[in-house]
C-alpha positions in Angstrom: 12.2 -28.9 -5.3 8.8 -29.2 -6.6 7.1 -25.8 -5.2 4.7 -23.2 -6.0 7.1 -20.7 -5.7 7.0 -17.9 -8.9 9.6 -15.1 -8.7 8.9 -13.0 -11.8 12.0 -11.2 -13.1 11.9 -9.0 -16.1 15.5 -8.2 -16.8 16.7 -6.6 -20.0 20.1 -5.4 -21.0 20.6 -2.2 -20.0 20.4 -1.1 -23.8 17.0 -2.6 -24.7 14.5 -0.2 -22.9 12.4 3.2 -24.2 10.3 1.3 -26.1 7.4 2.1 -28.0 6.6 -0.1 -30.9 3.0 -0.8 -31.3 2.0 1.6 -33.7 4.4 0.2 -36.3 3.9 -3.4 -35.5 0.8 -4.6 -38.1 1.2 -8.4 -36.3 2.8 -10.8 -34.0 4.4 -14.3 -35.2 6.7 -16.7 -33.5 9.9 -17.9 -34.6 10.8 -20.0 -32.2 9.1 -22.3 -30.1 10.7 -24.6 -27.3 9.3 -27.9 -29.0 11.8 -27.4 -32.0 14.5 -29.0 -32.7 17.7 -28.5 -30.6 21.1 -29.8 -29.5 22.1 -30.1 -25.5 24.8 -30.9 -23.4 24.6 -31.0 -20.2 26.6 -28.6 -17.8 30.3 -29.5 -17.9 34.1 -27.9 -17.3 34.8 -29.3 -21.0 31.5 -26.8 -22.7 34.0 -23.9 -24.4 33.2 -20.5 -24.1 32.0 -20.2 -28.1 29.2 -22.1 -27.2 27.3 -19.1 -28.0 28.5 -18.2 -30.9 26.5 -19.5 -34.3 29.1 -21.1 -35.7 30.2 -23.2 -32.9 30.2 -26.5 -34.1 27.7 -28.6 -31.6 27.6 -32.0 -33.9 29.1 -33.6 -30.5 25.9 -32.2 -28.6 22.8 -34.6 -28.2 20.2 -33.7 -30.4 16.8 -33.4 -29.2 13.2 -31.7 -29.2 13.3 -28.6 -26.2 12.1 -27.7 -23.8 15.2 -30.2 -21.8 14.5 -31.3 -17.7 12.4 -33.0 -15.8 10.1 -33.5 -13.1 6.8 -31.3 -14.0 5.7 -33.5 -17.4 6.2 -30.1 -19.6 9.6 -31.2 -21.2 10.2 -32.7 -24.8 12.9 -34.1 -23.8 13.3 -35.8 -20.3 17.1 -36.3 -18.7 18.2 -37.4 -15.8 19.1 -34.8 -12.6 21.9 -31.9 -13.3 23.1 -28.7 -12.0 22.7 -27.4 -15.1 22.1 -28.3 -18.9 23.0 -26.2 -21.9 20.7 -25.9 -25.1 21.3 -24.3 -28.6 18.5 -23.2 -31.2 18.9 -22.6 -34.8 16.6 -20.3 -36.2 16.1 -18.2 -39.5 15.7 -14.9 -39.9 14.1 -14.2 -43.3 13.8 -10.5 -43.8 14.9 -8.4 -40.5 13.9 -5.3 -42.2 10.1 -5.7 -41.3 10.7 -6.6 -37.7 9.8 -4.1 -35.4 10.2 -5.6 -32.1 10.8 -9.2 -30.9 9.8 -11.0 -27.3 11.6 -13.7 -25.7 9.5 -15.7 -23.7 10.8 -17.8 -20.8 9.6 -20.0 -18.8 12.0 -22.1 -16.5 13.3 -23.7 -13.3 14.9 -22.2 -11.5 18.0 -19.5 -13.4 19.2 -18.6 -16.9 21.2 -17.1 -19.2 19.9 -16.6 -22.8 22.2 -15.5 -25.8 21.5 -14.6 -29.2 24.6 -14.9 -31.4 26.6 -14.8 -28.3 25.4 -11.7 -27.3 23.4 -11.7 -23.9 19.6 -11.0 -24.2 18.0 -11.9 -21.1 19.1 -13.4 -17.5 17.2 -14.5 -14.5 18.5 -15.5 -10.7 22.4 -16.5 -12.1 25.3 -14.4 -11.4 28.8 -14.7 -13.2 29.6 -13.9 -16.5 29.6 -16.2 -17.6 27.9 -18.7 -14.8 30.4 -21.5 -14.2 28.6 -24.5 -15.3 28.4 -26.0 -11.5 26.8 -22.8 -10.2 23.2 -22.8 -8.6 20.7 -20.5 -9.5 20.4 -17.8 -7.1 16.6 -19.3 -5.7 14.1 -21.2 -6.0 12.2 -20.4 -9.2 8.9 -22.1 -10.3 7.8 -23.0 -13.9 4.2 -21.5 -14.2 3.4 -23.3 -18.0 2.2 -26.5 -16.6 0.3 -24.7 -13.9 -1.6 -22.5 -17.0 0.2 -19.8 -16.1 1.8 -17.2 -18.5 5.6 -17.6 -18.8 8.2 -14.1 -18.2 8.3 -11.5 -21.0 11.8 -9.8 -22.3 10.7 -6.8 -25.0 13.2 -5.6 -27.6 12.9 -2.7 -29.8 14.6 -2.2 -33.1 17.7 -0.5 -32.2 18.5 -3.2 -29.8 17.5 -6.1 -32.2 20.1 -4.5 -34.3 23.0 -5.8 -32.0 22.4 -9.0 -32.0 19.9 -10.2 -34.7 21.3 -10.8 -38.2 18.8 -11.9 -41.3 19.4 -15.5 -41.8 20.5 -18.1 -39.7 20.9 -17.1 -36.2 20.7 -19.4 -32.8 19.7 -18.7 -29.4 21.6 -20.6 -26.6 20.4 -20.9 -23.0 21.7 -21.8 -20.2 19.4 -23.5 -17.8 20.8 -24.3 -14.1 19.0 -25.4 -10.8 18.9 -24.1 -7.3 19.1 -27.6 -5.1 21.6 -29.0 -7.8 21.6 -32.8 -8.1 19.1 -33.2 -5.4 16.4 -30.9 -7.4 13.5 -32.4 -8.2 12.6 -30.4 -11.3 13.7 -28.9 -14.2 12.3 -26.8 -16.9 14.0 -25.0 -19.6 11.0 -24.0 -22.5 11.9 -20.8 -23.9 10.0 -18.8 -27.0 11.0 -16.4 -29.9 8.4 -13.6 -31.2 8.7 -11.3 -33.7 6.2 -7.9 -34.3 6.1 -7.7 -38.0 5.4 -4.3 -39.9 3.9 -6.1 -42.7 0.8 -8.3 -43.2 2.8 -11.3 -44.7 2.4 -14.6 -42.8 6.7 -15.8 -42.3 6.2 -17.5 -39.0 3.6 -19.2 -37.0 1.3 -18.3 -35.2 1.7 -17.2 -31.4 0.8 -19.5 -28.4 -3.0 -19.5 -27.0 -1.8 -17.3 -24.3 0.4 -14.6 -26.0 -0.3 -11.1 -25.6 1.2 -8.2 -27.8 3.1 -5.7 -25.6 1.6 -2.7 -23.9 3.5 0.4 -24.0 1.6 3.3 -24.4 -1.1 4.3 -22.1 -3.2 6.9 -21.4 -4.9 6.8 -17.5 -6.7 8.7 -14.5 -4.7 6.3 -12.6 -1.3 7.6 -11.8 1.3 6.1 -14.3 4.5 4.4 -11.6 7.5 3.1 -14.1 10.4 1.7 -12.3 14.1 1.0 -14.2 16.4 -1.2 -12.9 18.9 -0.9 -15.8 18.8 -4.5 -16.6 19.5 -6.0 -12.7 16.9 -8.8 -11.8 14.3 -7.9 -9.3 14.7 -10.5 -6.6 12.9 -11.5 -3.6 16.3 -10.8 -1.5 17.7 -8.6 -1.3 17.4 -5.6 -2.3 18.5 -3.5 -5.8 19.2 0.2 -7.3 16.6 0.8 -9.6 15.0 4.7 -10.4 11.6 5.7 -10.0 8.9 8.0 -12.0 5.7 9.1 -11.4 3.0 10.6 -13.8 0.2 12.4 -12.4 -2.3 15.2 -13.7 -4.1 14.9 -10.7 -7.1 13.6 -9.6 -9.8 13.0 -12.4 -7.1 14.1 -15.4 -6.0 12.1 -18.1 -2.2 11.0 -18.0 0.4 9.6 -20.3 2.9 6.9 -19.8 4.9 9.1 -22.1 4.7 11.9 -20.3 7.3 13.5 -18.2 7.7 12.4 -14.3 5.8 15.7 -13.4 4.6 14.1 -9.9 8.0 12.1 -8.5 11.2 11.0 -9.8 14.2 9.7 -7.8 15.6 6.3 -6.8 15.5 3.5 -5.1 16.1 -0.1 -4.3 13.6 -2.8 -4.4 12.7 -6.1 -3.8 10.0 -9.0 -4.5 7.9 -9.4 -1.7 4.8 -11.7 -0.5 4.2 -15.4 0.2 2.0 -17.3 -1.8 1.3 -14.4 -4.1 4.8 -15.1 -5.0 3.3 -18.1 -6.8 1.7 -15.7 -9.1 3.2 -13.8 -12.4 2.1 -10.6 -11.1 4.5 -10.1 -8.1 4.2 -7.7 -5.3 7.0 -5.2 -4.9 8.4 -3.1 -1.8 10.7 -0.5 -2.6 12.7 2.1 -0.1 12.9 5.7 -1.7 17.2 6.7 -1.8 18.7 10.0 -2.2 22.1 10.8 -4.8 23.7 9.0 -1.6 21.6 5.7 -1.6 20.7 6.9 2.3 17.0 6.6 2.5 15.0 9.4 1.9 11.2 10.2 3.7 9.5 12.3 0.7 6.1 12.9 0.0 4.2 11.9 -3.1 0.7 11.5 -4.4 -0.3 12.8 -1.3 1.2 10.4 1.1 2.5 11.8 4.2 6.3 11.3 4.2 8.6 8.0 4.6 10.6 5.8 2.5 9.1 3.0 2.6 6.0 1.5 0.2 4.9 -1.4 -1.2 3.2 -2.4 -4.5 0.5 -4.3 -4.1 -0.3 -6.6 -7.6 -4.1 -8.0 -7.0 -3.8 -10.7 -9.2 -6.1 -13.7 -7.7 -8.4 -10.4 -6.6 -10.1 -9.9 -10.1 -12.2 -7.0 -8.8 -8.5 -5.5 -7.5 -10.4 -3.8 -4.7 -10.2 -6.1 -1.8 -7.1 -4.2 -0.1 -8.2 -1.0 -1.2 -11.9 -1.9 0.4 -10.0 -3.1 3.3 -7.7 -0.4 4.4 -11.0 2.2 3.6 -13.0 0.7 6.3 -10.7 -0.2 8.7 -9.2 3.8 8.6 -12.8 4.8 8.9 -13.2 3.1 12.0 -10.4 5.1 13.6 -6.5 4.3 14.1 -3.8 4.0 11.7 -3.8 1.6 9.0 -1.9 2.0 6.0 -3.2 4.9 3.3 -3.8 3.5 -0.3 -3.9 4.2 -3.7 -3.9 2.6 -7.3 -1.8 2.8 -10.0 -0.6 1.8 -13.2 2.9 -0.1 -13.4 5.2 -0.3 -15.7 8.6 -2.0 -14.8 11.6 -1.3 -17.5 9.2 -0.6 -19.7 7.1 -3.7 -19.4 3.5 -3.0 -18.2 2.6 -4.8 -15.5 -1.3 -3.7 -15.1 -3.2 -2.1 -12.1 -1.2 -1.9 -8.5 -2.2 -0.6 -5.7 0.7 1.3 -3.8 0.2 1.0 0.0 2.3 2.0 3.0 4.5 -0.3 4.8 3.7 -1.1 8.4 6.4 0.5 10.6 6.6 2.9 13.3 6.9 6.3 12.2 5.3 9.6 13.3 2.9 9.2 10.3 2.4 5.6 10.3 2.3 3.6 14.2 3.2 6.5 16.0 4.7 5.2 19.1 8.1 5.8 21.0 11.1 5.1 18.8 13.0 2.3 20.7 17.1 2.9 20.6 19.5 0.2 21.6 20.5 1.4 25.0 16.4 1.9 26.0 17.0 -1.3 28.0 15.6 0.1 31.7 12.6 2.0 33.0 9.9 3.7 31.2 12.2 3.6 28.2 12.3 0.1 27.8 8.3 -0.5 27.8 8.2 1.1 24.3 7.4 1.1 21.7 7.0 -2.3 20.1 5.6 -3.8 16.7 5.3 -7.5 16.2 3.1 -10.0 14.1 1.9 -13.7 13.8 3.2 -14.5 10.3 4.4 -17.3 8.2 8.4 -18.0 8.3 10.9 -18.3 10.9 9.6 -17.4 15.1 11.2 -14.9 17.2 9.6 -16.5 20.1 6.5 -18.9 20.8 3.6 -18.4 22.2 3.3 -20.7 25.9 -0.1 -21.8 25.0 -1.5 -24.2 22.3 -3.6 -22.5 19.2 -7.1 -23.7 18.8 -8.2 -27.3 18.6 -4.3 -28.3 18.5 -2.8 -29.8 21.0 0.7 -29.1 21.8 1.2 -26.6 18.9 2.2 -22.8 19.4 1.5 -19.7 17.6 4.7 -17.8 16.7 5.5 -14.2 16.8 8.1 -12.2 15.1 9.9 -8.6 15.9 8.9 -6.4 13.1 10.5 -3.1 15.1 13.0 -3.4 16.3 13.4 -6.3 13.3 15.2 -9.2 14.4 18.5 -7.4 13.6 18.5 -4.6 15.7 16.1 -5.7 18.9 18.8 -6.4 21.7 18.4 -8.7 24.4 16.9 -6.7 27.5 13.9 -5.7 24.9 13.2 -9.1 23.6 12.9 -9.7 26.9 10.4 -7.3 27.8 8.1 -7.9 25.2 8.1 -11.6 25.2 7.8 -11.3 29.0 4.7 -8.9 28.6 2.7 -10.8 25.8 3.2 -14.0 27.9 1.7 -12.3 30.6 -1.5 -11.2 28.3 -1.4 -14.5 27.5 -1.9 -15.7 31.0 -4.3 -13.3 32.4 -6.5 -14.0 29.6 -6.3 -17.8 29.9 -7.3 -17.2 33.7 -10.2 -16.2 33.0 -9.4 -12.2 34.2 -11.7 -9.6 32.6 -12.6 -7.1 34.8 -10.4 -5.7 37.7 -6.6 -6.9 36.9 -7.4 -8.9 33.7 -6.5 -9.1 30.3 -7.7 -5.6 29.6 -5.2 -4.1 31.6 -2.5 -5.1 29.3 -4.3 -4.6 26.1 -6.5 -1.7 24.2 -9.3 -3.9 24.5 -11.2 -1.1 21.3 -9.1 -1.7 19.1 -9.2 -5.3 19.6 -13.3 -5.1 18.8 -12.1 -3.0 15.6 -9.6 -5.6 14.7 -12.4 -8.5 15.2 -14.9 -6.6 13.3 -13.1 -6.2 10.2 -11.4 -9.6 9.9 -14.8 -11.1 10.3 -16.5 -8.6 8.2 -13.8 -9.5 5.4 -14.4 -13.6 6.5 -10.5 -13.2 6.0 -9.3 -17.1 5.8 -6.3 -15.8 7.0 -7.1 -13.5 10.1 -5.5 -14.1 13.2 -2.7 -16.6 12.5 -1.0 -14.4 9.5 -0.1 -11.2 8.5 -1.7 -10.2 11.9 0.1 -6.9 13.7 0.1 -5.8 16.8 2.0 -2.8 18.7 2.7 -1.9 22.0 3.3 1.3 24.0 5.6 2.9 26.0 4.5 3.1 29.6 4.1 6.8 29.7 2.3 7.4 27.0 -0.4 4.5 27.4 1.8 1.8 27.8 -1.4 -1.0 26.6 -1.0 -3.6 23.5 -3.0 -2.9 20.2 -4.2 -4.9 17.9 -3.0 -3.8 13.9 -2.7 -2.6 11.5 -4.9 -4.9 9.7 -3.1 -6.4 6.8 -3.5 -8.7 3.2 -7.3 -9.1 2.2 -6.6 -10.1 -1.4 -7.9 -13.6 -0.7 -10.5 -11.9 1.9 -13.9 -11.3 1.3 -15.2 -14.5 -0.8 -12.3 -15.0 -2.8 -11.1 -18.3 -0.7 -12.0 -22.0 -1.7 -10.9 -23.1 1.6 -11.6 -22.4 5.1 -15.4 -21.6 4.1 -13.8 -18.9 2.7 -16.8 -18.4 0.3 -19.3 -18.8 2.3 -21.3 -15.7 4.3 -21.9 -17.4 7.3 -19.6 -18.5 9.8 -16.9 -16.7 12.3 -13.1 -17.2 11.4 -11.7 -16.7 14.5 -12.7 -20.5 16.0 -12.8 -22.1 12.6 -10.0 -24.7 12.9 -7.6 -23.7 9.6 -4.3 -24.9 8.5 -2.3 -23.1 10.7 -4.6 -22.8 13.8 -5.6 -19.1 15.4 -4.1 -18.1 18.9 -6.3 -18.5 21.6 -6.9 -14.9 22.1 -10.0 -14.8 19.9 -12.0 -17.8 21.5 -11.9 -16.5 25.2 -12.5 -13.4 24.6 -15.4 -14.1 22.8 -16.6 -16.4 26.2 -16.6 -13.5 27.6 -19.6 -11.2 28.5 -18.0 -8.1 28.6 -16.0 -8.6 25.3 -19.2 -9.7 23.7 -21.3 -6.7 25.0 -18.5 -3.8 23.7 -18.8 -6.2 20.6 -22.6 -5.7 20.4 -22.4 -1.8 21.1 -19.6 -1.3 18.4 -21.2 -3.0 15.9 -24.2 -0.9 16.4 -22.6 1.9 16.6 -20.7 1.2 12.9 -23.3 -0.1 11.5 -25.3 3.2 11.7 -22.3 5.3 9.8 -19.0 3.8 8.4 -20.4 -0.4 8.0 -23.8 1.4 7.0 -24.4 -1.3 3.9 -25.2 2.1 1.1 -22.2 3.5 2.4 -19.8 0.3 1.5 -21.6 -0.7 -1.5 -21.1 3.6 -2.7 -17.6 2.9 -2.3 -17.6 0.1 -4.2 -19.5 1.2 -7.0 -17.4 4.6 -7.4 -13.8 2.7 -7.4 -14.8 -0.2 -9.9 -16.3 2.8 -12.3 -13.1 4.7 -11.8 -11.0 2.0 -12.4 -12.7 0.2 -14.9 -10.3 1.8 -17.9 -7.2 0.6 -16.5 -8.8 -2.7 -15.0 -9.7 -3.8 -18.9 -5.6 -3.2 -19.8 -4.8 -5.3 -16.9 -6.8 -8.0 -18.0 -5.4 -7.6 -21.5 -1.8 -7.5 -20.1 -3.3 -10.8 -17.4 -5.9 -12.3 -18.9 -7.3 -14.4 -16.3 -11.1 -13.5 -16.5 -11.7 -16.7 -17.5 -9.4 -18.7 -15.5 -8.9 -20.3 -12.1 -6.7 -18.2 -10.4 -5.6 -20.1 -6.8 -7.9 -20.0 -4.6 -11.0 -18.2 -6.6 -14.2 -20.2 -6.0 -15.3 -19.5 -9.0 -14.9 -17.8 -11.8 -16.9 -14.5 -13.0 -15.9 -14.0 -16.9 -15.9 -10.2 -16.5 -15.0 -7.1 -14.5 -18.5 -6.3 -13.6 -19.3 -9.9 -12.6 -16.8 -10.0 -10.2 -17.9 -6.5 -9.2 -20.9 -7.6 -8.6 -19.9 -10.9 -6.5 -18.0 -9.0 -4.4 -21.1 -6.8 -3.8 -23.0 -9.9 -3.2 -20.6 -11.1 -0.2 -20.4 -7.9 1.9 -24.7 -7.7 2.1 -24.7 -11.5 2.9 -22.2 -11.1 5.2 -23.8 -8.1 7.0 -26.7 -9.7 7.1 -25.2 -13.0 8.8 -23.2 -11.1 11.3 -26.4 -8.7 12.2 -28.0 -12.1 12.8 -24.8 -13.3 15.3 -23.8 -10.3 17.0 -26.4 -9.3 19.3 -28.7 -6.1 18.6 -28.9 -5.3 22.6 -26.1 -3.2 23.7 -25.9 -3.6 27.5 -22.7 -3.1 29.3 -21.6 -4.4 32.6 -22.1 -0.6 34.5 -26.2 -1.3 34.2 -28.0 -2.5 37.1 -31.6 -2.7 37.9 -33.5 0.1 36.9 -33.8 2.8 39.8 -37.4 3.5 40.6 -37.2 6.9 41.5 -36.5 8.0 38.0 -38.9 7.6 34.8 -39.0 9.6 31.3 -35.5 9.2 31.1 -33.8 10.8 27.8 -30.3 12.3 26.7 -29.8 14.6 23.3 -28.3 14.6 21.1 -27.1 11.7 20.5 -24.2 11.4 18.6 -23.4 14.4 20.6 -20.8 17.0 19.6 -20.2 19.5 23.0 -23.1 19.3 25.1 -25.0 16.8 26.2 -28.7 17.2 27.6 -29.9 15.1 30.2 -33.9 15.2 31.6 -35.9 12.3 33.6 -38.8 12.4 36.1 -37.3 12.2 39.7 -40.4 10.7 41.8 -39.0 11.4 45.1 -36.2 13.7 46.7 -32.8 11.6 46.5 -29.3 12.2 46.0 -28.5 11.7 42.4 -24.8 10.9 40.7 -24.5 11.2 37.0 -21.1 9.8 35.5 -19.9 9.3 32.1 -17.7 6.0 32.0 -15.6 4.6 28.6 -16.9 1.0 27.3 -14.3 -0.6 29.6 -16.1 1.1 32.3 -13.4 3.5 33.4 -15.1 6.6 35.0 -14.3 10.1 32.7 -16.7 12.4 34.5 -18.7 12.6 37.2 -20.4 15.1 39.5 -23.5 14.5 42.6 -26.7 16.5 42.9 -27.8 16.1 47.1 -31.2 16.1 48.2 -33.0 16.7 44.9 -36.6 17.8 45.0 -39.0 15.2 43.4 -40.4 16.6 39.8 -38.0 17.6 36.1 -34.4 17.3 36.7 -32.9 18.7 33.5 -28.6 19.5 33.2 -26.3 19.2 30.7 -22.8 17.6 30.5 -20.0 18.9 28.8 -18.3 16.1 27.0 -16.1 18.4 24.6 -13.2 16.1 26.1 -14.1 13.3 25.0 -12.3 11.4 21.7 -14.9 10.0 19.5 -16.1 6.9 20.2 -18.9 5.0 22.0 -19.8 6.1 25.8 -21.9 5.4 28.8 -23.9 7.3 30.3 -24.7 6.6 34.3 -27.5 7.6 36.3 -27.5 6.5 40.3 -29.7 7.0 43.3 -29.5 5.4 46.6 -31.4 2.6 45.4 -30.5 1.9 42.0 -29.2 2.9 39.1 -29.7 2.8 35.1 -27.8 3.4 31.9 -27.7 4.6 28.6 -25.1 4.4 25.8 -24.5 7.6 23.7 -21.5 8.1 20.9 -19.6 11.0 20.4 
């Protein structure tokens, strides 16, 4: 069972929270560390129910040195393979008057129970009460100690001390049990006392390297988000009742985490979620928002249009925790729907948990991928051709791709239903969709671009978006994960897009694989781990793709990928958050430490800052090198010698659009405005033209923004121009 697999779960009793304690706490000391001496049994039908208790006679018990397991070298005492081992500390108390607060520090593989005097203090991934002793923990659960990680933080107050710590002797008892029982190959049980002390008196020892005193007061231009789950784990699956409240004085004003919930307050249920950030301490969260009922609720909120459905992102291996934010700016900017942002500071049953940035989940909804809203009897017809959202992701397929991924022979991209989900989608629509991406799939591997090709099953723009900013980002993981893509109903369009773009947190330099950290070098035919599709090498061998390429790159390079205007952006958010970033390196102080998979490491918020900075004008520079400067298109042909002085204004152009050249004989002369696939928007003929000015302006007032081309033909010839709107 040996994984890098951390679900952090801070779960307090339900009578342990509103806390607020370091004002009267002069000093931290610990009481108990998990080297100290201990007795242990492991889990058996024959270990009474007064184990708990203090004074439950345990001479019977093997005596020992903690933490008790095996299989990750952080144990003081090694044992053989259980379900589950049982561990008792004695400890003393020597005057509980100047204790203020106390901390229970666990760190363990893979579920617990902890009691202090036979009260319950803390629990993680068990259910029962109490556990049977042959019970698995409810998941997998990695140690993070031996990986120089921080271990999982339980805060008590003194009120709540008051029920179960006594001056004197006292013991903590723990029970420790694993997920894959007997065929585990880890277990890790180290667990840590701390006590805040009012006084300056030394009656302890000193804390661990990486101890932090608690944060729980704050003051912040960031909005304040503090979830209660009334002492329920959070888990990655499924789902749990918790409440929410937000703080907000708006933007640019000063708010307090003791504040009232002046901006939201309500419930919900939430769960864990990520992949390999899951091997981090600071997890990632989606939550649904519920009414009285528990039926979800669309509300609005920090101005976010409304829905139910958000997730908190934690940038934890991001230590300038802008690379999402960065992300989702620019790839809004260039036009479709990508999810809206904005950060935050967490606290989660009254534990803060640093800076998060709250994000929309990708769904369809009329604010979010607005496309038809499939039903379950929309299984014929125009109704069954939309609308569809699906990704290439990590986990379990939905269906396989026909064609092998780059550079590996014989293996297939996935796909997965993301709505309908895999619950709900019924079989006529799975159908459909697989049907229709199989035959993208097959027009593109022909060759087809132009005429009955690829393009007519896909938005071929929003494609060139998608490629821009994955590359832009050098995303290691663009193309073959967390890579979305919707489809639309018939009537209303009926073509495939590519996004939302999704997860840049190991983006833009912060990869020690895959190049990742390098400037130079395009991601979608670099052969890594899991392969890309296909998709992104042929179209890239094609001229077409590479010349709408060329002209959008030009085009965003002159306003939204402008270098000033992304390093502005930059600069302004790592000022703004600066504040709240330094409390979330005091609550995760990693500054100094290899985070999986930095390149290196920076030392400070500004250094990091300033890396980042450092990528995106390499980067810009390498892909202005790569991408051609010469925006041709396929609808330009030799240039007609009848015309000279040719020149259109303005351009970008807002309604009308002025045209003038030199005819040098009479001709016939057909202007027409055509998209960058070359579809024809507008055209109109001028017969038997008189040689000398022509001058006439086109109303494009019609026209979406974007990138256009203009089209000027005579009988012998014809020339172009490209114009943007």
């Amino acid at each position: 069972m040996r994984i890098f697999t951390l679900i952090a779960l801070f779960v307090l009793n339900s009578s342990l929270f509103n806390i607020d304690v370091t004002a009267q706490v002069d000093h931290w000391e610990t009481v108990l560390f998990p080297q100290d001496a201990c007795r242990y049994m492991k889990g058996s039908a024959l270990i009474p129910d007064e184990w708990t208790l203090l004074d439950f006679d345990d001479q019977s018990w093997t005596s020992a040195t903690g933490g008790i397991g095996y299989g990750d070298g952080d144990d003081g005492t090694v044992i053989s393979p259980v379900i589950s081992v049982y561990v008792r500390y004695k400890f003393t108390i020597q005057d509980s008057s100047v204790i203020e607060a106390a901390m229970l520090h666990a760190d363990y593989d893979d579920g617990f129970v902890a009691y202090i005097n036979g009260k319950e203090i803390a629990r993680s991934l068990l259910t029962g009460n109490p556990p049977a002793h042959n019970a698995e923990a409810n998941e997998l659960h990695e140690a993070t100690l031996y990986q120089g990680g921080v271990p999982e933080v339980f805060t008590y107050e003194r009120e709540a001390l008051r029920e179960f710590l006594q001056e004197g002797d006292n013991v903590l008892a723990v029970q420790v049990h694993n997920y894959e029982g007997l065929s585990s190959s880890d277990l890790s049980s180290n667990f840590f006392f701390s006590a805040g002390l009012t006084n300056a008196a030394t009656s302890y020892r000193q804390p661990p390297f990486w101890f932090q005193s608690p944060i729980t007061n704050i003051s912040s231009k960031l909005p304040i988000i503090k979830i209660n789950t009334s002492g329920r784990s959070i888990t990655n699956e499924p789902k749990i009742d918790g409440t929410i409240g937000i703080i907000w004085n708006g933007e640019g004003a000063e708010s307090g985490s003791n504040n009232d919930f002046n901006e939201y307050e309500g419930n919900i249920a939430i769960e864990k979620r990520g992949q390999s950030s899951l091997s981090f301490p600071k997890n990632g969260y989606g939550f649904e928002l519920r009414d009285a009922e528990g039926e979800d609720l669309d509300t609005s909120f920090l101005d976010f249009p409304k829905e139910e459905d958000f997730i908190l992102h934690g940038p934890y291996s991001d230590k300038t925790l802008l690379r999402n934010a960065l992300s989702m700016h620019l790839a809004n900017r260039l036009g479709g729907y990508h999810s809206r942002t904005r950060h935050v500071e967490l606290f989660i049953n009254d534990q803060y948990e640093g800076v998060y940035l709250l994000m929309e989940k990708i769904k369809r909804d009329k604010n979010r991928i607005d496309i038809a809203n499939l039903k379950k009897d929309d299984i014929e017809a125009d109704e069954l051709t939309g609308g569809y959202v699906f990704k290439i992701d990590k986990g379990t397929a939905d269906w396989t791709s026909k064609y092998d991924i780059v550079n590996k022979r014989g293996v297939k991209i996935g796909f997965q239903y993301v709505t309908p989900n895999r619950n709900k989608i019924v079989a006529e629509q799975a159908a459909y969709i697989q049907s229709y991406v199989d035959s993208a799939e097959l027009a593109l591997s022909l060759g087809a671009f132009g005429g009955k090709g690829f393009e007519e099953y896909v938005d071929v723009p929003s494609f060139v978006d998608h490629f821009i900013i994955k590359e832009l980002a050098k995303d290691v993981d663009a193309y073959r994960i967390s890579s979305y893509y919707f489809k639309e109903k018939d009537s209303e369009g009926g073509k495939m897009h590519a996004g939302p773009v999704w997860d840049f947190n190991i983006a833009w330099g912060n990869a020690n694989y895959c190049n990742g950290d390098q400037a130079n070098g395009w991601m979608y035919s670099f052969n890594c781990d899991l392969g890309n599709p296909f998709w992104w090498n042929a179209l890239m061998s094609k001229d077409a793709f590479r010349e709408q390429l060329a002209c959008r790159w030009t085009e965003l390079r002159a306003g939204p990928l402008h270098q000033d205007s992304i390093m502005s952006y930059i600069d302004e958010q790592s000022a703004f958050l600066a504040p709240a970033a330094a409390r979330n390196f005091e609550r995760w102080p990693i500054l100094d430490q290899y985070v999986w998979p930095n390149p290196r490491i920076h030392f400070s918020y500004p250094a990091e800052i300033n890396n980042l900075k450092q990528f995106v004008r390499s980067r810009l520079i390498w892909m202005d090198q790569v991408i051609s400067s010469a925006c041709l298109t396929s609808a330009t042909d030799d240039v007609a010698i009848e015309v000279e002085s040719l020149q259109i204004y303005p351009n970008p152009v807002s309604d009308m659009l002025h045209v003038q050249f030199e005819l040098l004989e009479t001709t016939d002369v057909k202007l027409s405005i055509h998209d960058i696939l070359g579809s024809t928007l507008y055209q109109d003929r001028y017969s038997g033209q008189a040689l000398g000015r022509f001058d006439t302006a086109v109303n494009t007032s019609s026209l979406l923004s974007g990138s256009y081309i203009l089209k000027i033909a005579t009988p012998t010839g014809s020339t172009a121009l490209l114009f943007t709107k």
